[in-house]
C-alpha positions in Angstrom: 84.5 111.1 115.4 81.6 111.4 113.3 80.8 109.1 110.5 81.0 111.2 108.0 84.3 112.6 109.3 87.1 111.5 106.6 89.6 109.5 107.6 92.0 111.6 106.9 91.6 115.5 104.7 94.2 117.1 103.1 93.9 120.8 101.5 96.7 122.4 99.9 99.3 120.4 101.3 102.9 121.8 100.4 106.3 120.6 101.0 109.0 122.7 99.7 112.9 121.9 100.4 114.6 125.1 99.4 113.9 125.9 95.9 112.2 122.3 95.5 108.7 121.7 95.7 108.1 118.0 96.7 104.7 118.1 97.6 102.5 121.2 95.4 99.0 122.2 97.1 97.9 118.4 97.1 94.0 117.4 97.8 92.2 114.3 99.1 90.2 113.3 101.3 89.9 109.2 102.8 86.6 107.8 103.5 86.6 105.3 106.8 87.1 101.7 106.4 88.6 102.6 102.6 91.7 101.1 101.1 92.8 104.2 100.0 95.7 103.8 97.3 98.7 106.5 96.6 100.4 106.0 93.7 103.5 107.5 91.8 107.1 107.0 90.6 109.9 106.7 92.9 110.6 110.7 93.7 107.1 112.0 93.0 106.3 113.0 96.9 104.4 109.8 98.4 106.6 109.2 102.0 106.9 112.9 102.2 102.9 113.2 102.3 102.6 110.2 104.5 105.0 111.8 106.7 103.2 115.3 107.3 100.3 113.1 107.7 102.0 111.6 110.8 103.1 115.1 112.1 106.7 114.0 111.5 107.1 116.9 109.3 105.9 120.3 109.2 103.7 121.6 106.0 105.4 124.5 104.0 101.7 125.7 103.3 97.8 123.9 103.1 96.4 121.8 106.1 95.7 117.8 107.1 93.5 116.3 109.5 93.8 112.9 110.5 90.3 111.4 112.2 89.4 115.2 112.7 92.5 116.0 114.4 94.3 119.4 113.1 98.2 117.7 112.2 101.2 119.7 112.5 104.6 119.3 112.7 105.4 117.8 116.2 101.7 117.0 116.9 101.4 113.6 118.6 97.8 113.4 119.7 97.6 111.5 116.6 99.8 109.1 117.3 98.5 106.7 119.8 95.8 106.4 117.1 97.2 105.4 114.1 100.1 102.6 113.1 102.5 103.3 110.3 105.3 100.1 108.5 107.6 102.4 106.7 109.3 101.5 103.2 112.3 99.7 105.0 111.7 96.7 107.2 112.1 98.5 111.0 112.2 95.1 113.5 115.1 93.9 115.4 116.7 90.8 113.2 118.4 89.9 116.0 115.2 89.4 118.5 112.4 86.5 117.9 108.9 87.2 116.7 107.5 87.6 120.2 110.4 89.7 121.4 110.0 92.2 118.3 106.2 92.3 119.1 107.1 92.8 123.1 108.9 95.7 122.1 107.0 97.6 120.0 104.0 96.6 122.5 105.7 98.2 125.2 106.6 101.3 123.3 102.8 102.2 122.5 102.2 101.8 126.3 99.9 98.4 126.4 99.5 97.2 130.2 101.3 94.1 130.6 97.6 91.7 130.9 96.7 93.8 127.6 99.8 92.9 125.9 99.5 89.3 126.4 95.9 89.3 124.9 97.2 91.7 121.7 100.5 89.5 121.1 98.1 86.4 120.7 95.7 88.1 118.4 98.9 89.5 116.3 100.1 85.9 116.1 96.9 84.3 114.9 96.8 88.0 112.4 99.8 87.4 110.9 100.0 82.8 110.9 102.4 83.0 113.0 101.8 80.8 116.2 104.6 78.4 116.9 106.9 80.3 115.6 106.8 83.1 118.3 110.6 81.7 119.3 111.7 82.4 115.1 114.6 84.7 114.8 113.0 87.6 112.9 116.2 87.5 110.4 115.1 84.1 110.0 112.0 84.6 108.5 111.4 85.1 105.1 110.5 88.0 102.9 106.9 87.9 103.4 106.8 86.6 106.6 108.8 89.9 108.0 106.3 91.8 106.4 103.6 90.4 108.1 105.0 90.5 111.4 105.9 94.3 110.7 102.4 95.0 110.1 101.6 92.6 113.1 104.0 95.4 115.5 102.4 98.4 113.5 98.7 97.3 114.7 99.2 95.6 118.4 97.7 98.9 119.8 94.6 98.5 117.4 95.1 102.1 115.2 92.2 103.5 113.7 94.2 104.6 110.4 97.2 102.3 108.9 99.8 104.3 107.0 102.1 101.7 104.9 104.4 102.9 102.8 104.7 100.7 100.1 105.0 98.1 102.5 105.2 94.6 99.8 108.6 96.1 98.2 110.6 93.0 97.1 108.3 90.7 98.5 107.3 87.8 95.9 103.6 87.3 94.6 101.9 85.0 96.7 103.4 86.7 99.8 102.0 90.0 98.2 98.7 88.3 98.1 98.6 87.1 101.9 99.8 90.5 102.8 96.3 92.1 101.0 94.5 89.1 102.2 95.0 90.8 106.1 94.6 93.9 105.0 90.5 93.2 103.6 90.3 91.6 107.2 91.8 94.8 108.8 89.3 97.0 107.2 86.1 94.7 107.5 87.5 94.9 111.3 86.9 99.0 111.0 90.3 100.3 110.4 90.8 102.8 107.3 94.5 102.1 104.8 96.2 104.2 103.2 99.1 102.9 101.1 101.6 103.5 98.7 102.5 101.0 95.8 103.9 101.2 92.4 102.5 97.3 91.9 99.6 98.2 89.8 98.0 94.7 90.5 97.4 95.7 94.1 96.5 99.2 92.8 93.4 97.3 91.5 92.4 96.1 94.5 92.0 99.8 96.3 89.1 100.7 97.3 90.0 104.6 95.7 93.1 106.2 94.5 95.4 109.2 93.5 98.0 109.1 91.3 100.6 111.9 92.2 103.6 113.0 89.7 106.2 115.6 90.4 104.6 116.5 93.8 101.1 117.1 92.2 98.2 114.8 92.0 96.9 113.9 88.4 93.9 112.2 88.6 92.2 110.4 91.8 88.8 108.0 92.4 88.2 104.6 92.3 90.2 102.1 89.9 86.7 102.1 87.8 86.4 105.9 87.8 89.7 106.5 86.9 89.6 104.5 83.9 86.5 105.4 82.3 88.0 109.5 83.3 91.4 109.5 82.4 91.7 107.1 79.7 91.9 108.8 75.9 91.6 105.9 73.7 91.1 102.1 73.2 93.9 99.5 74.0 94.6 97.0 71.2 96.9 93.7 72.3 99.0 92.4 70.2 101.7 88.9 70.4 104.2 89.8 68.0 107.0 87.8 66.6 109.0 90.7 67.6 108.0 92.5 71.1 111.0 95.0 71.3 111.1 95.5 67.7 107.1 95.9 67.6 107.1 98.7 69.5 110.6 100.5 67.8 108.6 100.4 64.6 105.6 101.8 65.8 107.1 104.8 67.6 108.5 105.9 65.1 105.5 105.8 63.0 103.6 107.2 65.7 106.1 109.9 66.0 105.9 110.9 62.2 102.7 111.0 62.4 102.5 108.0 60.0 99.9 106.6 62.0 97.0 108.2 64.7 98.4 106.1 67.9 98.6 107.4 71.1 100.4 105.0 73.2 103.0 101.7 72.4 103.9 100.4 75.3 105.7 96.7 75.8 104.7 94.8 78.8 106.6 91.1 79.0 105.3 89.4 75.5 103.0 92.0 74.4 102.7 95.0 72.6 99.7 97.5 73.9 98.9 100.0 71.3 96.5 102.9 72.6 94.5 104.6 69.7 90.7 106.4 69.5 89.7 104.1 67.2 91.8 101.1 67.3 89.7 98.9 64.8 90.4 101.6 61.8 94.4 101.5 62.6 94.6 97.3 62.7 95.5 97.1 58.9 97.7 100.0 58.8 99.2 98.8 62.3 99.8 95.1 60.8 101.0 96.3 57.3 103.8 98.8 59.4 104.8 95.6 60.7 105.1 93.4 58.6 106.9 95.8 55.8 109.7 95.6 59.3 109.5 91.4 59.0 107.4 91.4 62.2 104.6 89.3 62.1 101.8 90.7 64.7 100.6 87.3 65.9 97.0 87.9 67.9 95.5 91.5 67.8 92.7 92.0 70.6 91.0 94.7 71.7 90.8 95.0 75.7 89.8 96.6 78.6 92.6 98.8 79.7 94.5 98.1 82.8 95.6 100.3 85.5 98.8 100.3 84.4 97.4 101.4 80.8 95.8 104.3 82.2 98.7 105.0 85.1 101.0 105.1 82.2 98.8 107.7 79.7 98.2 109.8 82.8 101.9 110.0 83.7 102.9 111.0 79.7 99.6 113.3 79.9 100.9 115.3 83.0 104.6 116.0 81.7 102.8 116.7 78.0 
C-alpha cells in the first residue's frame, strides 16, 4: 500500500436498524502509524463503526476502506491483516496463557515453527514469561488485557481495532496497556480505539468525537481544543462542590450570570465563561450569598474532558 494510503477511509458511512439510524453518513480518514482515538457516550455508534470496518456488518449507505481495501459486509480479505480485542474479554478462562495464545495462533493459520517464534515475542510483548502455565482466569484485570491484545497481534496486523479495550481495568494497568500500544505503533502498526477515559484520549495521536451516530468535531487533542472550545475554564475548591455548582446553574440558567458551562469533577468546580476574569466577583459573591465559600479560583487550560463535555451539550443544543 502506498504511503500516503490512509489507514483506514470512511465516507458517508451509514448504519440504520429499521427506523434507527446508529451510524449517520460518518467521515474520517486514519493516517498510518496514528493512534487514532473514537470517542462517544455508551450508545452513540462506536462498535457498530468498528464493526463495518471489519466487514462484520454491511453499510446501510457511504463506503470504508481498510489499507486500500474496498470493505463490505462479508469481505474477509481484510482480515488476515488486521487484529481486533472487542469490548468483552474473548480468551478461554479455563486454558493457560500459552494455551489461549496456541489457539488463537492456530486460528489465524501461523505454521507450527512460526508459531513458536510469535508466542515468545507475545510473551516478552505482554511481561508475561514464566507465567505461560497461569490459568488465564487467574490473572488479573490488566494482565487479561494484555494477553488479549497479546492473541489479537500474534499474526502481526497492520491495523489494531480495540474497542475500548481498558474497561474496568485500574490505572496503572491502564498505563502498561498504552505503554505497549506506543511500542506497537513505533513497530509500524496503525490503532484505532475507542475510550470514554478522557486521560487516554490525551494521549491519541488524533480523534473524533461521535454523538447520536454523527461525528461532532475530530483532529488532534490540540486542535480540537483550540477549535471546539467557546470560552475559558475557571477552577474553583469550594467549601461546597455539589452545592457550588446547584447555585450556579441556576444563576446561569436565569441568566443572572454569562456562564457557559458548571461542571463538578471530584473536588472541583469548572466554570466555562468568555471572559472568566470579569465573572470572578459576581461568581464568588453568588456563592457566598449561598454560605459557600469558593476556596482557590484559577484559571486553566481546559481539558479534554472540558471540551468533550461543551461539544457534547453543543451538538444536542
Amino acid at each position: 500500500m502506498d504511503e500516503n494510503t490512509p489507514a483506514i477511509a470512511a465516507h458517508n458511512l451509514t448504519k440504520r436498524f429499521g427506523d434507527f439510524t446508529a451510524v449517520d453518513g460518518v467521515d474520517f480518514e486514519v493516517r498510518r502509524r496514528e493512534i487514532f482515538g473514537f470517542l462517544g457516550p455508551n450508545g452513540s455508534g462506536k462498535t457498530t463503526t468498528i464493526r463495518m470496518m471489519l466487514g462484520l456488518m454491511k453499510p446501510s449507505a457511504g463506503s470504508v476502506t481498510v489499507l486500500g481495501i474496498p470493505v463490505d459486509g462479508g469481505n474477509r480479505r481484510i482480515l488476515p491483516r488486521v487484529g481486533y480485542m472487542s469490548q468483552r474479554f474473548s480468551l478461554y478462562n479455563d486454558l493457560t496463557v500459552q494455551q489461549n495464545l496456541r489457539f488463537y495462533g492456530s486460528a489465524y493459520g501461523l505454521p507450527p515453527a512460526e508459531l513458536d517464534a510469535r508466542l515468545e515475542e507475545a510473551l516478552a510483548l505482554a511481561g508475561l514469561e514464566g507465567r505461560q502455565d497461569d490459568r488465564t482466569r487467574d490473572l488479573s484485570g490488566g494482565w487479561r488485557q494484555r494477553l488479549a491484545l497479546s492473541a489479537a497481534i500474534l499474526h502481526h496486523p497492520e491495523v489494531l481495532f480495540l474497542d475500548e479495550p481498558t474497561a474496568g481495568v485500574d490505572p496503572i494497568s491502564r498505563r502498561a496497556f498504552w505503554d505497549l500500544l506506543y511500542r506497537l505503533v513505533a513497530g509500524g502498526m496503525t490503532v484505532f480505539v475507542t475510550t470514554h477515559y478522557m486521560d487516554e484520549a490525551e494521549h491519541c495521536h488524533r480523534l473524533a468525537f461521535i454523538q447520536r451516530g454523527r461525528l461532532i468535531a475530530s483532529g488532534s487533542p490540540a486542535e480540537i481544543k483550540a477549535r471546539e472550545m467557546r470560552g475559558q475554564v475557571l477552577e474553583l475548591v469550594p467549601s461546597d462542590p455539589i452545592q457550588a455548582v446547584k447555585i450556579l446553574r441556576a444563576a446561569r440558567q436565569s441568566e443572572k450570570l454569562p456562564l457557559l458551562e458548571v461542571e463538578l469533577y471530584g473536588s472541583l468546580v469548572h466554570v466555562v465563561a468568555r471572559q472568566v476574569d470579569q465573572q470572578r466577583a459576581a461568581i464568588v459573591e453568588e456563592l457566598r450569598a449561598a454560605g459557600i465559600q469558593p476556596g482557590q479560583m484559577t484559571v486553566i487550560e481546559p481539558s479534554l474532558e472540558d471540551v468533550f463535555i461543551a461539544s457534547m451539550k453543543a451538538s444536542v443544543a
